[in-house]
C-alpha positions in Angstrom: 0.0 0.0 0.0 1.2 3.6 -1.3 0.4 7.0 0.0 0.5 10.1 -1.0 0.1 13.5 0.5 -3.1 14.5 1.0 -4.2 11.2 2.0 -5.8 10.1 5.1 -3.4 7.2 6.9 -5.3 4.0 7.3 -6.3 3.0 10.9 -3.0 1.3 13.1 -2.5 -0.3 16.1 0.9 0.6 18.0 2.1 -1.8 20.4 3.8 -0.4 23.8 3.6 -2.8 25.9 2.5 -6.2 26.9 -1.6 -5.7 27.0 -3.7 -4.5 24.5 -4.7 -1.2 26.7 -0.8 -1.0 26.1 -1.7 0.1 22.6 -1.5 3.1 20.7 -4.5 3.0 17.9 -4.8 5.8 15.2 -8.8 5.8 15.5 -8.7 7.3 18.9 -7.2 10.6 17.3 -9.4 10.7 14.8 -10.6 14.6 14.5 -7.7 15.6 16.3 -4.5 17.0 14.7 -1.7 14.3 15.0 1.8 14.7 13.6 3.6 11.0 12.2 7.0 10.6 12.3 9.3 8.0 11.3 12.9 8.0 12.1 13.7 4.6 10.0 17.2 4.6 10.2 17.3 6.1 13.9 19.4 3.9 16.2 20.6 1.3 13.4 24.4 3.1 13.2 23.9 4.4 9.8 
């Protein structure tokens, strides 16, 4: 799957932790302004 700006980011589920309430999931921000980030070669020494 492709995006492209402009488009809305499907629905995710972040684990943090062990449990399921340990979880971050895209849908509860929904009419909220979020920010993504992703740092894909953060900590891998290159």
């Amino acid at each position: 799957m492709s995006l492209n700006v402009g488009d809305s980011a499907p629905d995710f589920l972040l684990k943090t932790g062990f449990t399921e309430e340990d979880a971050i999931v895209l849908n509860d921000y929904k009419d909220k302004t979020l920010v993504l980030a992703f740092f894909p070669l953060a900590f891998t020494g290159g």
